[in-house]
N, C-alpha and C positions, 0 to 999 in steps of 0.2 A: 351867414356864410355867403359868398359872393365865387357864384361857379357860371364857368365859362363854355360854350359849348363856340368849337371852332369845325365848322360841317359845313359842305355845299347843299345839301339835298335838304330843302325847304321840308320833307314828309320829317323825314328822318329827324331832325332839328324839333319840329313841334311835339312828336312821340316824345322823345328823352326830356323834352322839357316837363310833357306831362308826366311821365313818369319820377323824377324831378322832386316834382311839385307834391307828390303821392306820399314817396318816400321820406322828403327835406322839406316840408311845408313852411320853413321860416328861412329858407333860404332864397337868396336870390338869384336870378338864372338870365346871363347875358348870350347873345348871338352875336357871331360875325363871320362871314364867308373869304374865302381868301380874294374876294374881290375888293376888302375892305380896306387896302392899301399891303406895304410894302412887307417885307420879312419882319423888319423892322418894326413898323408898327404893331403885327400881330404880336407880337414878343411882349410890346409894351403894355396891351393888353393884357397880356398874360398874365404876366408879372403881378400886374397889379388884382389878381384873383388867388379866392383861397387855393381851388380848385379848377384843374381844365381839362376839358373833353379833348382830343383831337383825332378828327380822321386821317384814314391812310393816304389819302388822297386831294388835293384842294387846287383843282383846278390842273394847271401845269407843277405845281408845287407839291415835293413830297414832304409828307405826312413826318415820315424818321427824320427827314432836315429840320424842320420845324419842333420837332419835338429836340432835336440837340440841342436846335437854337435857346429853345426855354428852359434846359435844361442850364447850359452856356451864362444865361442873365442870372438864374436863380437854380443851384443844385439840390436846394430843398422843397422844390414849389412842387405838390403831387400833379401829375399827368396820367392820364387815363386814355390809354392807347384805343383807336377804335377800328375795326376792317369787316370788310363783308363778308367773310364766314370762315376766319380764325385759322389761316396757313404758317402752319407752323415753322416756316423758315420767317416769315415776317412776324411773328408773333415775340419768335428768339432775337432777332432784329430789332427792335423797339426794347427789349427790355436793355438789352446790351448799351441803348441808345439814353438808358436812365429811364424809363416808361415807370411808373409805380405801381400801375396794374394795368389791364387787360380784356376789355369786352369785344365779342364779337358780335354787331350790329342783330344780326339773324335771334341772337338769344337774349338780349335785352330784357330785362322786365323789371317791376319797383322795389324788386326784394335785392335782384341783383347792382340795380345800379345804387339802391340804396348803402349795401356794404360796400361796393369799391369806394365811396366818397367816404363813409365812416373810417372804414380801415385805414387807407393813405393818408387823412390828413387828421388823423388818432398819433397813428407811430412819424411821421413826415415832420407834425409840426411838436413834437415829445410831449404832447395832450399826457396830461398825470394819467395813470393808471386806477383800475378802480380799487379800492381798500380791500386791502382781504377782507373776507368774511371771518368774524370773529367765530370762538368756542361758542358754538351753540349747541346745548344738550337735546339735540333730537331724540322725541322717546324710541324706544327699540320693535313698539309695534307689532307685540305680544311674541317675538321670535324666542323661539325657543331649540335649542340647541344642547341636549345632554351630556352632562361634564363641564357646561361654562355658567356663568353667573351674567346676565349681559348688561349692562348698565344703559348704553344710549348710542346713540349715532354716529359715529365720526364722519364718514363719508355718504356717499350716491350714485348711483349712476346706474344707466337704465338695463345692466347684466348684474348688475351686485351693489352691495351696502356691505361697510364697512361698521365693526361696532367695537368699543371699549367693551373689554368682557375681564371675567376673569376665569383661570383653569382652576374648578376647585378643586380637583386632582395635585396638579405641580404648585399651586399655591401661589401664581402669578397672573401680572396684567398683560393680557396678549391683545392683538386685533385681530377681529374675527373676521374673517371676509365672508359673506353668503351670496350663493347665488340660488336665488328662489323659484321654483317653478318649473326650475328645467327639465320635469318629465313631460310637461305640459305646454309648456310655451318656448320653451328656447329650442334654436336647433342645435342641430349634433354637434356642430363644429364651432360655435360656443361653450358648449362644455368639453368639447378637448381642448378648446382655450384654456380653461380652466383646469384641465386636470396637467394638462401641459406645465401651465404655473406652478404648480405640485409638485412636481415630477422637475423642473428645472432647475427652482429656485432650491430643493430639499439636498440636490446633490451639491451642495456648495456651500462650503464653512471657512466665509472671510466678513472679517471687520464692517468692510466695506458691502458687502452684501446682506439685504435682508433675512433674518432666520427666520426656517418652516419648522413649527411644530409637532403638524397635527394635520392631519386631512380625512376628513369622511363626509356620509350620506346622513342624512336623518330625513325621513318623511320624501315629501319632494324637492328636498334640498340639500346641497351640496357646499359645504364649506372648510378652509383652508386655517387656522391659527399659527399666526404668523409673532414674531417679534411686534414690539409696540412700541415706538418710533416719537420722542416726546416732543422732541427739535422741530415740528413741522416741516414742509416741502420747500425746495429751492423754490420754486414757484414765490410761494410767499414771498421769502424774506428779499427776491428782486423787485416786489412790487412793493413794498412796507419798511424794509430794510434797507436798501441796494447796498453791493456788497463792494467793499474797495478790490482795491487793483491787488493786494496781497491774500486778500479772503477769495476774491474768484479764483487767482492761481493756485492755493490750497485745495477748491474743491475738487477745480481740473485735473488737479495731482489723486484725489483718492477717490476719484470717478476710475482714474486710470488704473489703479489698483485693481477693482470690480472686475473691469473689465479683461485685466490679465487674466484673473484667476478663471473667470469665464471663458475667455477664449483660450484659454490652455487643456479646458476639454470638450471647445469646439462648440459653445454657445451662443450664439448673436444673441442679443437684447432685441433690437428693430425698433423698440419706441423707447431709443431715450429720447427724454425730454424733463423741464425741469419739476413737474409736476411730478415724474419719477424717481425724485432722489429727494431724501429726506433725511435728516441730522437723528442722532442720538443725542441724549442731555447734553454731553460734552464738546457738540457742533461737530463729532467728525459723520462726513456723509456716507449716506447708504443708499446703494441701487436698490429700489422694488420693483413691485410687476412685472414680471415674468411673464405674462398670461398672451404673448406675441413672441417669446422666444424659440430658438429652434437650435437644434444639433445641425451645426454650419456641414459634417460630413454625410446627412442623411440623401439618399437618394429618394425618397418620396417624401415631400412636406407632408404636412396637416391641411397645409392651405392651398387654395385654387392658381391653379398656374395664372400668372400675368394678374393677378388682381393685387391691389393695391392696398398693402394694412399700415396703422403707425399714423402718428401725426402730420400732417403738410408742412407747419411752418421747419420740424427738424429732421426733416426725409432727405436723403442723398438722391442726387440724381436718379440713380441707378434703381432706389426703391420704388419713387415718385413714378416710373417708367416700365413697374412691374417685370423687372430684370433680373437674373441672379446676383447675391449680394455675398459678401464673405466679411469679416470682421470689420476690413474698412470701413464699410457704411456705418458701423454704430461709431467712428471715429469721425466722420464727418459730421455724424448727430452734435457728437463732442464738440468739435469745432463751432458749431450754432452756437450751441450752448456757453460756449465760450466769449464768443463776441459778443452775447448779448448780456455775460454778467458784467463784462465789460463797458461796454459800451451802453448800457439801460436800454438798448432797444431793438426788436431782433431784425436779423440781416436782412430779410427778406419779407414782404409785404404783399397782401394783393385781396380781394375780396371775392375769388372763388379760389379752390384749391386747386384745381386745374391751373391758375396762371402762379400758382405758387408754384407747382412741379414743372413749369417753364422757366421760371425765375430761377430755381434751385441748378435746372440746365443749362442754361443761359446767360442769365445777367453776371456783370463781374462780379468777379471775389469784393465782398465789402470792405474797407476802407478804416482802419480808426484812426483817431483823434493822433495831434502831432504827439502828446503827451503821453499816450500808450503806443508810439509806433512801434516799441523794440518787440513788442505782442504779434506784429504783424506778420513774421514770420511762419510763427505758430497755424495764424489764420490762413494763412495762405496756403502751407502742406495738409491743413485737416481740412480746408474747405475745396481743397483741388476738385474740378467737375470729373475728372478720371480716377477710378478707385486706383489706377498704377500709378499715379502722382502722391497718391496720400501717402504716407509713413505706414512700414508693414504689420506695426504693433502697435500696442499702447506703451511699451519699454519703448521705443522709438520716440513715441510723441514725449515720454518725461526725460530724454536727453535731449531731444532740442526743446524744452523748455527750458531745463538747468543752462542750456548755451544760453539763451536770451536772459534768463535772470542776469546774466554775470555783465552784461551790455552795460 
């Protein structure tokens, strides 16, 4: 890989290279100062690099001209915006300018500058994706759960495991969710995650939403038996499968459904995303995890004012920014999610999540292909940066899609 570092400051230039060098050891790392000749050549430079560094500043020359300009020669070419200690009007400035991420010189380090380079020229240059992880029967790891039969692992993560069981009571295959420990090690507001998810996803009996069974304590743990979902995650099938232009508008359509029934008794989701919605045998989709959702009419969350939950890459401005949120926001999730079954690759990029939640603020609305433009519509009302721009329902967003199918 052939990365560019365009910097005056001779300290500064040798740090990122070693860090560089730390992170990307088989990569190779050029310099050149804006002394090195004209607009023009530095471009040409550019251009011909995987990747390029560029400061705010270079000499008499700004930093956002130059980065159009390379943007201008090559709209796919990643740039990694750089400034002395990350002013949020120029941070928004640069992305709007096409920037692909974001470091601010003062926090530099090989972890950080190692992901801004992986990330940008991963999704930049449409690098395959890694394979899903096949069925693999992880053992169940002596859990024990009264009332279920548990077979083996489905999922992980570091508040709960996910398990094929069976209810030998109702004589079916449920997924068991546990979450272990939690008198012991989690805190409080982890398990009203969880009891939240309970308590959300139980009051609501649609198609399109996942069914709750079952919820209780056993021992030091706490778990949920849920519906068991044979279709896998959208996740998946966009990295293994990618889904045509009439499979993504179907699932966008009974995504919307969820979500009516959800916000008609004042639900937010907060993390859709596509790891969140999962097929039944029959391919029609189904919203899970609940365990971030809230009563859109409560006057006291669960959760800490101004702190920030949910995914980065499908956070609406307004979440990313720790703000109040009402149904919109999980339509702008929608919209991510959109463009990127669309288009295979998602709108937004960046290699800390901080310049994600500037990017989700800031940079334009993305863009598809001339062959999906009649979509563009769609992307544009659910991706609006102001919740009063987006459409006020999910029945909203399935009329102006029926308008754009008929295009």
């Amino acid at each position: 890989m052939n990365i560019l570092i365009v910097d005056d400051h001779d300290d500064f230039r040798a740090s990122l290279r070693t860090h560089l060098a730390a992170a990307l050891p088989d990569s190779q790392v050029h310099e050149i100062t804006s002394t090195s000749g004209s607009t023009r050549r530095l471009v040409d430079h550019a251009i011909a690099s995987d990747v390029v560094f560029v400061d705010q500043r270079l000499g008499s020359l700004d930093g956002i001209e130059l980065l159009q300009a390379m943007k201008a020669a090559n709209p796919r070419l990643p740039v990694i915006f750089l400034s002395g200690h990350g002013d949020e009007m120029l941070v928004a400035r640069a992305f709007k300018a096409g920037a692909t991420d974001y470091l601010a010189k003062s926090k530099v380090t090989t972890a950080a500058v190692g992901a801004a380079v992986r990330e940008s020229v991963r999704e930049q240059r449409g690098v395959a994706r890694a394979l899903r992880t096949r069925a693999i029967r992880h053992p169940a790891n002596d859990v024990r759960i009264k009332g279920y039969r548990i077979e083996y692992r489905l999922a992980h993560s570091p508040l709960s495991s996910v398990y094929y069981a069976r209810d030998v009571r109702g004589n079916r295959v449920v997924a068991l969710k546990v979450m272990q420990g939690f008198v012991d090690h989690q805190s409080g507001e982890t398990l009203e995650r969880f009891l939240r998810e309970y308590e959300s996803a139980s009051s609501l009996n649609h198609r399109n939403i996942v069914r709750i069974f079952d919820f209780g304590f056993a021992d030091d743990q706490v778990y949920i038996a849920m519906e068991y979902l044979s279709g896998g995650t959208l996740r998946d099938r966009m990295v293994t499968q990618p889904l045509s232009e009439a499979q993504s508008v179907e699932v966008l359509l009974q995504i919307c459904e969820a979500l009516d029934a959800m916000h008609r008794v004042d639900i937010l989701h907060r993390d859709l995303k596509p790891g969140n919605v999962m097929f039944h045998a029959d391919d029609a989709a189904c919203v899970i995890d609940f365990g971030l959702a809230k009563h859109a009419q409560l006057t006291q969350a669960l959760t800490v004012p101004g702190r920030i939950y949910g995914t980065p890459y499908y956070m609406s401005p307004e979440q990313g920014q720790g703000l109040p949120m009402d149904v919109r926001s999980d339509l702008y999730s929608l919209g991510v999610m959109f463009f990127e079954m669309l288009s295979r690759t998602k709108p937004y990029v960046a290699g800390s999540a901080l310049a994600l939640v500037y990017k989700h603020a800031h940079a334009p609305i993305p863009r598809l292909a001339d062959a999906l433009s009649r979509w563009q519509p769609v992307i544009d009302a659910l991706m609006a940066k102001r919740g009063a721009d987006r459409p006020s329902s999910p029945r909203a967003v399935k009329e102006l899609v029926y308008g754009c199918k008929t295009l």
